[in-house]
NUPALO-583285 format. One record per residue: x, y, z of N, C-alpha, C, O, CB in turn; residue in one letter. Coordinates in steps of 0.2 Angstrom, whole numbers, padded with zeros to 4 digits, always signed. Each point is the difference from the previous one (the first is absolute). Last residue first. Glycine has a CB too. Layout:
XYZXYZXYZXYZXYZA
...
//
This chain:
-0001-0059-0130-0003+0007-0001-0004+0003+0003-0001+0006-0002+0004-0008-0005X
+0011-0019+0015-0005+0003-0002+0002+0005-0001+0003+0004+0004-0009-0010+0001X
+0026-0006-0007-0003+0003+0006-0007+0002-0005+0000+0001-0006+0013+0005+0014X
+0016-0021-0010-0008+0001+0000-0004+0003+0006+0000-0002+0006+0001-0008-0015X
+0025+0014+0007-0005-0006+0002-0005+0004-0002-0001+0006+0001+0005-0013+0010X
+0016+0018-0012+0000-0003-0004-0004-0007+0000+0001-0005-0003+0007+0012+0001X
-0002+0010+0018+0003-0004+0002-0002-0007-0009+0001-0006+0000-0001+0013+0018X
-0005+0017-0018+0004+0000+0004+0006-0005-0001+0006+0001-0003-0015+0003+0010X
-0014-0006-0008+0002+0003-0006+0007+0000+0001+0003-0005-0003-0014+0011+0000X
-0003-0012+0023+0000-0006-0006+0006+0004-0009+0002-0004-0004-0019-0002+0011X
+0013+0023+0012+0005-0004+0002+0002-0006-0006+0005-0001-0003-0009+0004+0016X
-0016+0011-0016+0008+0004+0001+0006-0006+0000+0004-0003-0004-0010+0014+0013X
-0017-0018-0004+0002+0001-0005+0003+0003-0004-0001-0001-0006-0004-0003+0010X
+0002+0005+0018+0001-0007-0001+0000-0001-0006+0004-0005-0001-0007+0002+0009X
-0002+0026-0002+0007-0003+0005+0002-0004-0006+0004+0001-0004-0007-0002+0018X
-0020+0006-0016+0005+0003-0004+0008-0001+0003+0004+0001-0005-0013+0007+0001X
-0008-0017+0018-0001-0002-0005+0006+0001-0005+0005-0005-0002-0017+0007+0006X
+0009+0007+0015+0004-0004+0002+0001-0006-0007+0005-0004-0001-0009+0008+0014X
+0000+0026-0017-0002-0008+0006+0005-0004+0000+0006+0001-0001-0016-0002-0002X
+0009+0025-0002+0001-0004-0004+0003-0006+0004+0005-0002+0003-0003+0010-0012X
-0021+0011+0005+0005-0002+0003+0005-0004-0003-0001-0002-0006-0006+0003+0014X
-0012+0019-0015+0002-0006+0000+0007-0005+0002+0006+0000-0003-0015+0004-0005X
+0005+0019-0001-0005+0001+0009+0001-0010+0000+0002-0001+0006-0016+0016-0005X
+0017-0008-0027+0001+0005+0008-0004-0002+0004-0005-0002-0001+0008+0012-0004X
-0003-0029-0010-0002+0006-0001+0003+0003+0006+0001-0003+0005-0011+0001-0012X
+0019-0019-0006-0003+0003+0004+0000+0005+0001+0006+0003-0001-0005-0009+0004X
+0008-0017-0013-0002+0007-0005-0004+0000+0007-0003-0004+0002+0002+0003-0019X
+0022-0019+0012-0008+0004+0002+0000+0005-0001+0005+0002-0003-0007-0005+0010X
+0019-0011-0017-0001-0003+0006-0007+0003+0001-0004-0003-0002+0016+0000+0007X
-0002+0001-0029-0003+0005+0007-0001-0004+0006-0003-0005-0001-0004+0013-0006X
+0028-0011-0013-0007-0003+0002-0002+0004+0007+0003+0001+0005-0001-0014-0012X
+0017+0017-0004-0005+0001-0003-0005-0005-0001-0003-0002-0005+0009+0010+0001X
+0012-0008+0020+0003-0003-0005-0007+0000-0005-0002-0006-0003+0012-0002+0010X
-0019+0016+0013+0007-0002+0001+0001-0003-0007-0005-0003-0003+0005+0001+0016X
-0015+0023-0006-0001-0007+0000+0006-0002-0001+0004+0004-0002-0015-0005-0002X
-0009+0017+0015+0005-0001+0000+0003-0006-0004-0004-0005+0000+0003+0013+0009X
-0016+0016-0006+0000-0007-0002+0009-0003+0001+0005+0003-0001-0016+0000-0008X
-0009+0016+0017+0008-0001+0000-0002-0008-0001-0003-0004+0003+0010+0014+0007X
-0024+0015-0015+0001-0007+0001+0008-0002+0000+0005+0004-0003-0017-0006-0003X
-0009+0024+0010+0007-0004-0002+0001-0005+0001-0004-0002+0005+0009+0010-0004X
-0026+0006-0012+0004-0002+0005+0008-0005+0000+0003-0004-0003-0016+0007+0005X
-0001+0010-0019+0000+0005+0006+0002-0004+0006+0001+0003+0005-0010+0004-0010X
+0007-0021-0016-0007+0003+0002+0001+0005+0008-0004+0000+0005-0003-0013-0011X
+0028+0005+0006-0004-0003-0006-0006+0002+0001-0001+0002+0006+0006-0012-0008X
+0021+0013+0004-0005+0003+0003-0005-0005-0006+0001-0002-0006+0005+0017+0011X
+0017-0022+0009-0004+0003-0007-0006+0003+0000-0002+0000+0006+0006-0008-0011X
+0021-0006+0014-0004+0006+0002-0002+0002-0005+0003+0002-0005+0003+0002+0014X
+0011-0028-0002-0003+0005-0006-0008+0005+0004-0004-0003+0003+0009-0008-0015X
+0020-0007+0016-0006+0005+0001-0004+0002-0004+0003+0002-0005+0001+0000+0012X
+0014-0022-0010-0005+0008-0002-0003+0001+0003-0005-0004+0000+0004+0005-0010X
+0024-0020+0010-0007+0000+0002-0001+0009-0001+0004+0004+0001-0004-0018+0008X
+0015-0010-0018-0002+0006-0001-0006+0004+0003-0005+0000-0003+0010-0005-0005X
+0014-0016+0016-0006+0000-0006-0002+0010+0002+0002+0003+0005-0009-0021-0004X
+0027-0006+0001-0002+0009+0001-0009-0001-0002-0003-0004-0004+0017+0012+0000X
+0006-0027+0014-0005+0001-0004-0004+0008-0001-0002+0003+0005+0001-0016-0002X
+0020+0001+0008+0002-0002-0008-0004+0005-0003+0001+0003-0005+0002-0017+0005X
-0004+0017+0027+0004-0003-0005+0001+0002-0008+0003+0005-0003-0006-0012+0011X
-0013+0019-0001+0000-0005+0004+0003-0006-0003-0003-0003-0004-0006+0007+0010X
-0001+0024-0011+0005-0006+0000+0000-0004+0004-0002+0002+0005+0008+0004-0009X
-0020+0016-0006+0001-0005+0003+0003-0005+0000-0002-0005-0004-0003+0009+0005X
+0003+0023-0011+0000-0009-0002+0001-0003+0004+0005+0002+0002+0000-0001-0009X
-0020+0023-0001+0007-0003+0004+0002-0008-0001-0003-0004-0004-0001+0012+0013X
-0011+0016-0016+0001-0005-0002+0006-0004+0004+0006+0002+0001-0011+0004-0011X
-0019+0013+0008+0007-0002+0004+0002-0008-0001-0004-0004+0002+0001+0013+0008X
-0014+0013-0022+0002-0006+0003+0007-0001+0002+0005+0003-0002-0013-0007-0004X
-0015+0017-0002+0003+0002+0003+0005-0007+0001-0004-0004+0002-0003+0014+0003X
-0015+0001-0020+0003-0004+0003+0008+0002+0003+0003+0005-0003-0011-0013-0005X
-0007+0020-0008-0004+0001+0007+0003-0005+0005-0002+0000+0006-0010+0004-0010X
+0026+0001-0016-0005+0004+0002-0003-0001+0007+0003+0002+0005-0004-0002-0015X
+0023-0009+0009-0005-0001-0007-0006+0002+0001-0003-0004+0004+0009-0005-0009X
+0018+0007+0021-0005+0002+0001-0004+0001-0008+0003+0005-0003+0002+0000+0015X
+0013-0016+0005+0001+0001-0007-0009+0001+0002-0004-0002+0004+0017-0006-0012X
+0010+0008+0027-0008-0001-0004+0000+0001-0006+0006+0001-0002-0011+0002+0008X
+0030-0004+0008-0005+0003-0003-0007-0006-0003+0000-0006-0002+0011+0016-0001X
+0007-0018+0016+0002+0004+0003-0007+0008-0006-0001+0005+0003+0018-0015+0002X
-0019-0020-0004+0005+0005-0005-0002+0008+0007-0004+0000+0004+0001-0007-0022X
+0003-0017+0031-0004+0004-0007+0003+0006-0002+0004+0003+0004-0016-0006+0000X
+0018-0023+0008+0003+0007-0001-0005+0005-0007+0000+0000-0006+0013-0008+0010X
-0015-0015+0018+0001+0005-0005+0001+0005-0003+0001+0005+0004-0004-0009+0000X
+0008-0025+0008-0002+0010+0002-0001+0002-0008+0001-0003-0006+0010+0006+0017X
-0008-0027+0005-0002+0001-0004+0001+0008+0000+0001+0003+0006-0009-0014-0007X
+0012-0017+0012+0002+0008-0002-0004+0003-0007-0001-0004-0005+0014+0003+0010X
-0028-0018+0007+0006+0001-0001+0003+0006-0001-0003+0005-0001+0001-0014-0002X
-0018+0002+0015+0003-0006-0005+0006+0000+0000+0004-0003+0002-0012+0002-0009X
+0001+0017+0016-0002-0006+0005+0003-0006-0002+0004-0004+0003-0014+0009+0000X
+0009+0019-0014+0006-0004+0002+0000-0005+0007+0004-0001+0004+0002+0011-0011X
-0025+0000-0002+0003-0003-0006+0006-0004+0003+0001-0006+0000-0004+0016-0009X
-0010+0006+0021-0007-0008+0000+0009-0003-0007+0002-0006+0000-0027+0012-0002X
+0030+0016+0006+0002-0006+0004-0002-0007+0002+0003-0004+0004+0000+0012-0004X
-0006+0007-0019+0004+0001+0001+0003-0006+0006+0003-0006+0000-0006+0019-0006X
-0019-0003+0003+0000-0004-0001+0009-0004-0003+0000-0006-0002-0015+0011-0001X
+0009+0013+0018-0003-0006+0002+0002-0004-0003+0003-0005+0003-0010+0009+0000X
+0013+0015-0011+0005-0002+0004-0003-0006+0003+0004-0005+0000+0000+0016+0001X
-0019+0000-0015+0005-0004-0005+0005-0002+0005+0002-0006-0001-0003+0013-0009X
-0016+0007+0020-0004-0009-0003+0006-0002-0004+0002-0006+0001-0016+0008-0005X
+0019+0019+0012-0003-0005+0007-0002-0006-0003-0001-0005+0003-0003+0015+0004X
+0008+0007-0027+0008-0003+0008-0001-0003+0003+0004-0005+0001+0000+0012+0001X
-0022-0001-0014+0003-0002-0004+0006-0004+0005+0002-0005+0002-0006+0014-0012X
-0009+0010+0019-0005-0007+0001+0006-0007-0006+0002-0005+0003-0021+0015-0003X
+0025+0015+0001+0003-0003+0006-0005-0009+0001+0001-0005+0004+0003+0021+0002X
-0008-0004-0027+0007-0002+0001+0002-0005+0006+0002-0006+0001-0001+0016-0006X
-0021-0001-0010+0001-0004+0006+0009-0003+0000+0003-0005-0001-0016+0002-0001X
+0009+0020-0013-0007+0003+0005+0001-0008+0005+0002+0001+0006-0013+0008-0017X
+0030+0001-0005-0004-0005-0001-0005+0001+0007+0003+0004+0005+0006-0012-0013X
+0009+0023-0002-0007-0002-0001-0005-0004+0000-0005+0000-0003+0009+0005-0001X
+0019-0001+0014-0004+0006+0001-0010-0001-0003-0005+0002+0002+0019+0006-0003X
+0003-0033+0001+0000+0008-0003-0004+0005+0004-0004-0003+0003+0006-0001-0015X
+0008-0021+0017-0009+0001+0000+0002+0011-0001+0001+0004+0004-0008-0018+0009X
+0025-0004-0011-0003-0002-0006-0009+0004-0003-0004-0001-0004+0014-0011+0009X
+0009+0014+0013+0002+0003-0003-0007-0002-0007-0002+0004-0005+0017-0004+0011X
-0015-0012+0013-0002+0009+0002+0000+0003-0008-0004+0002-0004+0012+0002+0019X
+0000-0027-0011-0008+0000+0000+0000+0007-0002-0003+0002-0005-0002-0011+0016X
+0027+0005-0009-0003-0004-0005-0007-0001-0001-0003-0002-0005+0012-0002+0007X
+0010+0016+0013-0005+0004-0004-0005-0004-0005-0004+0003-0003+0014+0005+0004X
+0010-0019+0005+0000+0004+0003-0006+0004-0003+0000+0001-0007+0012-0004+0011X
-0009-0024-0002+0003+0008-0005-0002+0005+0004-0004-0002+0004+0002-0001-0016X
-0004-0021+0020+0009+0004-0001+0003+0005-0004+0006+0001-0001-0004-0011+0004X
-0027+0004+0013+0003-0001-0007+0010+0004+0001+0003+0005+0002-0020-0003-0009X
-0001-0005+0024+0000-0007-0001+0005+0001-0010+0003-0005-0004-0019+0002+0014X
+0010+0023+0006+0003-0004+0003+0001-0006-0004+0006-0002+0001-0009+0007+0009X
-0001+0016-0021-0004-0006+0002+0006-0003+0003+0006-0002-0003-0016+0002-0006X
+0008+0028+0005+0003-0009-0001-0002-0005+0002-0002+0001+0006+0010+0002-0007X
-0015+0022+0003-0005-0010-0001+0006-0001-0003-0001-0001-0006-0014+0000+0003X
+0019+0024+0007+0002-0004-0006-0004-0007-0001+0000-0004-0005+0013+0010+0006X
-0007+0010+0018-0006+0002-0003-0001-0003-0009-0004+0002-0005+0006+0011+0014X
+0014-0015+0010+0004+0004-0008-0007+0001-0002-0001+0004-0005+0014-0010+0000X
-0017-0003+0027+0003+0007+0000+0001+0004-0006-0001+0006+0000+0005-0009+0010X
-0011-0022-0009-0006+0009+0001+0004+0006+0001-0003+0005-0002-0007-0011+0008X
+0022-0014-0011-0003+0002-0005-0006+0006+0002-0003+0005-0003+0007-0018-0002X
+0010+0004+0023+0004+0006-0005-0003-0002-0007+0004+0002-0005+0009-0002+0012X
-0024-0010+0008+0001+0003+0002+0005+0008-0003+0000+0006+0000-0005-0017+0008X
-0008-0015-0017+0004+0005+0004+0001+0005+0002-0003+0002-0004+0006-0006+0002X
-0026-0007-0004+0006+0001-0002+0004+0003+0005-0001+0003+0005-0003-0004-0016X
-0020-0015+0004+0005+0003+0004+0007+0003-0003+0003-0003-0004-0008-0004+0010X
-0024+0009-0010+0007-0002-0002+0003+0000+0006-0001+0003+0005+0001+0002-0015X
-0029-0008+0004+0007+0003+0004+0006-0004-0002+0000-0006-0001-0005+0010+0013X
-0015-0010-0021-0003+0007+0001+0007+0002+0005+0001+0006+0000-0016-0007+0000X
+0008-0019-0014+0004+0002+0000-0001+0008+0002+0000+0004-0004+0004-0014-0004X
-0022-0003+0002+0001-0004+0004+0011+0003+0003+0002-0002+0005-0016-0009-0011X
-0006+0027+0001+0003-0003-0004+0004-0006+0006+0001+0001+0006+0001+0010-0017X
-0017+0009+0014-0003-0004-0001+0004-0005-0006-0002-0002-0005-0009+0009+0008X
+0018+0013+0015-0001-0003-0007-0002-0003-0001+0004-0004+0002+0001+0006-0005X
-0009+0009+0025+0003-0006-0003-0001-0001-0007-0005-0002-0002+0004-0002+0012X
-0010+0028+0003+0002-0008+0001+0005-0003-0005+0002+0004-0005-0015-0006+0008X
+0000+0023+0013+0007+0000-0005-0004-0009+0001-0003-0003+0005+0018+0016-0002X
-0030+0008+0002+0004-0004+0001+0004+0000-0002+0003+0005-0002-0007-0008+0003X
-0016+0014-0009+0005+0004+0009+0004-0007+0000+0003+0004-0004-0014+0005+0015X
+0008-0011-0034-0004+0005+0003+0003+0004+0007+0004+0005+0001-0013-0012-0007X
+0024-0010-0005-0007-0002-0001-0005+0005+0005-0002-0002+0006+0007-0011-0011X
+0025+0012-0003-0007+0005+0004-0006-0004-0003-0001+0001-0007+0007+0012+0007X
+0018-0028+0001-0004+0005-0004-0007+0004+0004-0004-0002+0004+0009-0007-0016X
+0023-0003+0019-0009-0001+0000-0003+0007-0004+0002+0006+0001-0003-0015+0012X
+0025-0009-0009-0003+0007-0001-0008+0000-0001-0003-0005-0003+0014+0009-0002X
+0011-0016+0016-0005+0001-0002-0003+0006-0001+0001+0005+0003-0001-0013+0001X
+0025-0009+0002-0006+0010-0005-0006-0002+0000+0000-0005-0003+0007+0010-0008X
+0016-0019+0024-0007+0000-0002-0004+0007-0001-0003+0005+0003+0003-0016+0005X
+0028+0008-0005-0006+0001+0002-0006-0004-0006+0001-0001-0006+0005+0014+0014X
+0023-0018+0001-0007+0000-0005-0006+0003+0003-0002-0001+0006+0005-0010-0010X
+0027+0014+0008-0008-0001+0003-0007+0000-0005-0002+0005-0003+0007+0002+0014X
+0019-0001-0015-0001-0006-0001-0007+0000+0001-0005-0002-0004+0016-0001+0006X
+0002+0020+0005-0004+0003-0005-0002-0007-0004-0004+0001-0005+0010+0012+0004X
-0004-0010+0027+0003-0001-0007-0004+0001-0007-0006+0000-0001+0013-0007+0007X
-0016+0014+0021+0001-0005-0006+0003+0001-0005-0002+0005-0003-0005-0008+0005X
+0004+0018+0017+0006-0003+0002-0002-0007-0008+0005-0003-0002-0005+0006+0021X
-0012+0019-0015-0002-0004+0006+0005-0007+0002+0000-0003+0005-0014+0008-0009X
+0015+0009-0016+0002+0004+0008+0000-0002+0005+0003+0000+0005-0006+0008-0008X
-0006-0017-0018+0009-0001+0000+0001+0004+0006+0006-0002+0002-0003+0000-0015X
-0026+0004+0009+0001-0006+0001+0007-0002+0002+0002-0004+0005-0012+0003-0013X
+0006+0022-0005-0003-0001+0009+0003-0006+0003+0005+0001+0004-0017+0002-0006X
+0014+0000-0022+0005+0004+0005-0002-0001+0006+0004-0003+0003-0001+0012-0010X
-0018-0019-0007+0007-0005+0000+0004+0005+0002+0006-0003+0002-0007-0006-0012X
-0020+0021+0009-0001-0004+0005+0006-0006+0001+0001-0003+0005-0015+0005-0008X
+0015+0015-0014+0001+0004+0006+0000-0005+0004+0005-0001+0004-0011+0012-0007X
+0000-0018-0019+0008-0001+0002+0001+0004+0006+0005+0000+0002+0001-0001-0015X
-0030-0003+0008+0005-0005+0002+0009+0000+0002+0003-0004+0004-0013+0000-0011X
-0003+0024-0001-0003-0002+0006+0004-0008+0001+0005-0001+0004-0019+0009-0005X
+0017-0001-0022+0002+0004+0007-0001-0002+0005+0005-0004+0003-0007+0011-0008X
-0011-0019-0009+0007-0001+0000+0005+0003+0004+0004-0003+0003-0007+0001-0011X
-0019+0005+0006+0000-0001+0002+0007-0002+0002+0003+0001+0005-0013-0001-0007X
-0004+0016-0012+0008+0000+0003+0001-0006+0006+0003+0003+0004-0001+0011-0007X
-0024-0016-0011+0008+0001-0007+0005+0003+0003+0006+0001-0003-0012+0001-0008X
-0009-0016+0026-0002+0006-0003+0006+0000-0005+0006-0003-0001-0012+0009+0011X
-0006-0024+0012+0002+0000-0008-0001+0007-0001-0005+0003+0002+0001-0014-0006X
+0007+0005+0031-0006+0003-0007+0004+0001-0008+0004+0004-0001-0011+0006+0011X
+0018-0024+0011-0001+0007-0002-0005+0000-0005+0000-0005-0004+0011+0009+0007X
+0003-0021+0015-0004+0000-0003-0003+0010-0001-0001+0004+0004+0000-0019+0002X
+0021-0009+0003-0002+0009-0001-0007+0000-0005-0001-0004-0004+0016+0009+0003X
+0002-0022+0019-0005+0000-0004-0003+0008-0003-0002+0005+0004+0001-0016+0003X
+0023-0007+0005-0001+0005-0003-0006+0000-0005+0001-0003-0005+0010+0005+0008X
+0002-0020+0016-0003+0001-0009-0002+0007+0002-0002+0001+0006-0003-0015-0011X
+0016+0001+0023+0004+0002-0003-0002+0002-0009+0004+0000-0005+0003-0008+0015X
-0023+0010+0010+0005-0002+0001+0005+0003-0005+0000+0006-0002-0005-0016+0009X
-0009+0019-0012-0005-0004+0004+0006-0007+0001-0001-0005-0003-0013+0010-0004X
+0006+0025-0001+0007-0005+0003-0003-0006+0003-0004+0000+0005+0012+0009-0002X
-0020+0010-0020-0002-0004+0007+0007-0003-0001+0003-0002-0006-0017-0001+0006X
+0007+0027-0014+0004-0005+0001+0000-0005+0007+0001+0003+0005+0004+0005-0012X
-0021+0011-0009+0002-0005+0005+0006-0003+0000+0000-0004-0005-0010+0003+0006X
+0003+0025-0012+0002-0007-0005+0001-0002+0008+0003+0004+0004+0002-0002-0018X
-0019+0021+0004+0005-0005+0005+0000-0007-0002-0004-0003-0003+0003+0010+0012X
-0014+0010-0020+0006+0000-0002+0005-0004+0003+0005-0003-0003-0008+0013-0001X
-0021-0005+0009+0003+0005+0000+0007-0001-0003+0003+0005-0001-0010-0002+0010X
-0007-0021-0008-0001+0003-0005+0002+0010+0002-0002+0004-0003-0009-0016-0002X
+0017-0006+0022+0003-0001-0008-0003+0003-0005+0004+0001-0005-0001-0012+0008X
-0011+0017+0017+0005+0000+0002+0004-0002-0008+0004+0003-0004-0007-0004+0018X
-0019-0003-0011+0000+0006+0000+0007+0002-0001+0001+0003-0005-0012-0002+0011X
+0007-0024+0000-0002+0002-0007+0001+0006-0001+0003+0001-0006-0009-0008+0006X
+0010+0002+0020+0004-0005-0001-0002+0002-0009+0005+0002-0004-0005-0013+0018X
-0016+0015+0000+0007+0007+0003+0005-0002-0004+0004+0005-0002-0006-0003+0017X
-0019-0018-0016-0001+0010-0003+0006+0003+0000+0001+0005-0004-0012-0002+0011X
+0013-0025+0003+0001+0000-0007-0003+0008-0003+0003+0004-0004-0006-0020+0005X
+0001+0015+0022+0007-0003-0002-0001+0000-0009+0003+0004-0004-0002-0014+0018X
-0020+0009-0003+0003+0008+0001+0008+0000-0004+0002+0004-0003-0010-0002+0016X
-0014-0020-0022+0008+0000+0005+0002+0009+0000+0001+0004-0004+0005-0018-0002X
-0031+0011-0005+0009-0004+0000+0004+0000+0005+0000+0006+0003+0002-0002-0014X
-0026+0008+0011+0001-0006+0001+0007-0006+0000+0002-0004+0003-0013+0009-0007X
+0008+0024+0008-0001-0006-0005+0002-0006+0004+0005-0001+0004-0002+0008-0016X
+0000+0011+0027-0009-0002-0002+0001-0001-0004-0006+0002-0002-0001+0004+0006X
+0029-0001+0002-0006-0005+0005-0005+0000-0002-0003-0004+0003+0007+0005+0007X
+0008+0011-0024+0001-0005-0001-0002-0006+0003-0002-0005-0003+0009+0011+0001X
-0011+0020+0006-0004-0004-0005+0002-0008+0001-0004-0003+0002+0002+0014-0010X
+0014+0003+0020-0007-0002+0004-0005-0004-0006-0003-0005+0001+0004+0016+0008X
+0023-0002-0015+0001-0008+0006-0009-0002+0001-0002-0006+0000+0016+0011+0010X
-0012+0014-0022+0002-0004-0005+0000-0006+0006-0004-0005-0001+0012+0013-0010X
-0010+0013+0022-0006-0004-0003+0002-0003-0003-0005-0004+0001-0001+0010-0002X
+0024+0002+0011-0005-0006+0002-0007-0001-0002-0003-0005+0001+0010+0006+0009X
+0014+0003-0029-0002+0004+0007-0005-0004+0005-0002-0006-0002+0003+0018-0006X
+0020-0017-0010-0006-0003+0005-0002+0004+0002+0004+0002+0004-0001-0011-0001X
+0020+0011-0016-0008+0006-0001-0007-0005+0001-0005+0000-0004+0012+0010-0008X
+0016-0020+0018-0002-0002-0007-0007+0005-0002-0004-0002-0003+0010-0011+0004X
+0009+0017+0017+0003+0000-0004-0002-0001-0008+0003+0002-0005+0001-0004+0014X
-0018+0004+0013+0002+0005-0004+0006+0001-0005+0001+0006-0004-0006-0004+0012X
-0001-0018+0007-0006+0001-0006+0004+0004-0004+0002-0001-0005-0014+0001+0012X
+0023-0016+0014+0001+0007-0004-0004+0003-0006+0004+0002-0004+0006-0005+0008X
-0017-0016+0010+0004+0002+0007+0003+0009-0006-0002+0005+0002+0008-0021+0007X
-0017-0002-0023-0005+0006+0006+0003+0004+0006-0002+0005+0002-0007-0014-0002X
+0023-0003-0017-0004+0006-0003-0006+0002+0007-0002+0005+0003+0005-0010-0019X
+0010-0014+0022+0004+0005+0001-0003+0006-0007+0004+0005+0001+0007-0014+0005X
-0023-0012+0000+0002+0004+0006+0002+0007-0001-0002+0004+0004+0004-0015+0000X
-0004-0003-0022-0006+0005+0002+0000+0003+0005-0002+0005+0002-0004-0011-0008X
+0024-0008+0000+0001+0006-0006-0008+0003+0005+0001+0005+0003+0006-0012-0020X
+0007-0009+0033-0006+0000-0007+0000+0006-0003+0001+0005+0004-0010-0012+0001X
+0030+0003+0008-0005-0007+0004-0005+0001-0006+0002-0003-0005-0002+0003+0020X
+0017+0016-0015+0004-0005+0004-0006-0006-0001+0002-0005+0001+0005+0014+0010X
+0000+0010-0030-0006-0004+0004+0002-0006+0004+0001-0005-0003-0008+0009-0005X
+0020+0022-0005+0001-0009+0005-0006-0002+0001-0002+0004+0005+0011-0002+0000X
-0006+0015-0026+0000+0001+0008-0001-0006+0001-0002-0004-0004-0004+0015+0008X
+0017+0004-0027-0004-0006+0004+0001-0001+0008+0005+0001+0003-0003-0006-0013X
-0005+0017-0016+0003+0005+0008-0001-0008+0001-0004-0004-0002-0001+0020+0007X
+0000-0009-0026+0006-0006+0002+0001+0000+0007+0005-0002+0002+0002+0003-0013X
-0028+0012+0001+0009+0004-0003+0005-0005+0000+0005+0001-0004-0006+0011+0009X
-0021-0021+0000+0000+0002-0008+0006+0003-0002+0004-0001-0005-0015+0004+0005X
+0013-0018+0024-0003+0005-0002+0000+0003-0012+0004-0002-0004+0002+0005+0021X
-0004-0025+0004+0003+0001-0006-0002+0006-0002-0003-0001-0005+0003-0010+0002X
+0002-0005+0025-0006+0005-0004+0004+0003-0004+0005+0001+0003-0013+0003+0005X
+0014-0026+0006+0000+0004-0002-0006+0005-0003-0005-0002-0002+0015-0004+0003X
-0004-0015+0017+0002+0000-0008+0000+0006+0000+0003+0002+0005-0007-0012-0012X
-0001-0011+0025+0000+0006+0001+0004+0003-0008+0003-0004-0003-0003+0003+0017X
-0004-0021-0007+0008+0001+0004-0001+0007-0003+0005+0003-0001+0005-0014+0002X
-0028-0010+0004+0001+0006-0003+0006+0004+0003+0001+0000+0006-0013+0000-0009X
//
């Protein structure tokens, strides 16, 4: 461990020579610890370390770990997280990395007193470093500019979850072969539906791909499908697996796939 950083909610950022928990107990009062909060932590069963380590990100701070030459950040999912990320790709560039340098995002969601892991088999991104600062997710893997970000509107309610599964799948793609995106720059919105339209290309071959946002029986649903045929239909709070990946990709890649 080569020691990393504390990411404040305003952007402030403080140096961590050796362990993030060392260095909030050594200073509490940054992140409003008082020592009853420390005393309760020792009498729950969990990890003291994981209590201080959780409380700390759902106050708004964002981790950063240095681990030789790779870069790891981890923050509480929120609709300004983005912010908070482009503050944490200013830090990071101070500490001497180009704006080249790849980081690893994770973001984790609030499950009661905790924090956990999206339940998707695609749960962290990587990206450059001068894409978190423009605060723009460009996707390291794609050669348009803006070409995932742009495509997920003010209205669409899973956006930032949209970006982290589509960049994936983006680069599960160009294993095989080149490939990029380009979605139209405006939504289209028809009553209770919402949609985002873009094209995927590879080589010779394009194909047509919709989001789509709806309300049904009071709840919302995101369907998506390529060259109008649906790949899947899923309800809010539902991930998007390793399953829905693979038959993302088969469509994609114009290979037969179970429904």
């Amino acid at each position: 461990m080569d020691g990393g950083l504390w990411v404040s909610p305003q952007g402030k950022a403080y140096a961590v020579e050796d362990y993030h928990v060392d260095f909030v107990e050594k200073y509490p009062y940054l992140f409003g610890l008082t020592e009853a909060v420390l005393v309760s932590f020792k009498q729950l069963r969990s990890s003291m370390d994981d209590c201080i380590i959780s409380y700390v990100l759902k106050k708004g701070w964002a981790r950063v770990r240095f681990c030789e030459s790779r870069i790891f950040i981890t923050a509480l999912r929120s609709p300004h997280v983005d912010r908070l990320l482009s503050k944490v790709g200013e830090a990071i560039l101070e500490c001497g990395y180009p704006l080249t340098s790849i980081a690893k995002v994770e973001l984790l969601e609030a499950d009661g007193d905790s924090l956990s892991v999206p339940h998707s088999y695609y749960s962290a991104s990587e990206e450059t470093l001068s894409s978190l600062i423009a605060a723009s997710y460009t996707p390291l893997y794609s050669g348009s500019k803006n070409a995932i970000f742009s495509m997920a509107g003010d209205g669409f309610k899973n956006k930032q979850e949209i970006y982290n599964w589509m960049s994936n799948i983006l680069f599960e793609f160009r294993k095989e072969r080149p490939a990029d995106w380009t979605f139209s720059s405006e939504d289209l919105i028809q009553g209770n539906s919402h949609f985002l339209k873009g094209l995927f290309t590879s080589g010779a071959v394009s194909r047509s791909v919709v989001f789509k946002e709806e309300i049904k029986n009071e709840k919302l649903w995101l369907s998506v499908t390529v060259d109008s045929n649906e790949v899947f239909s899923m309800e809010d709070g539902c991930s998007f697996n390793a399953v829905r990946s693979y038959k993302m990709l088969s469509a994609l890649m114009g290979r037969p796939y179970a429904k």
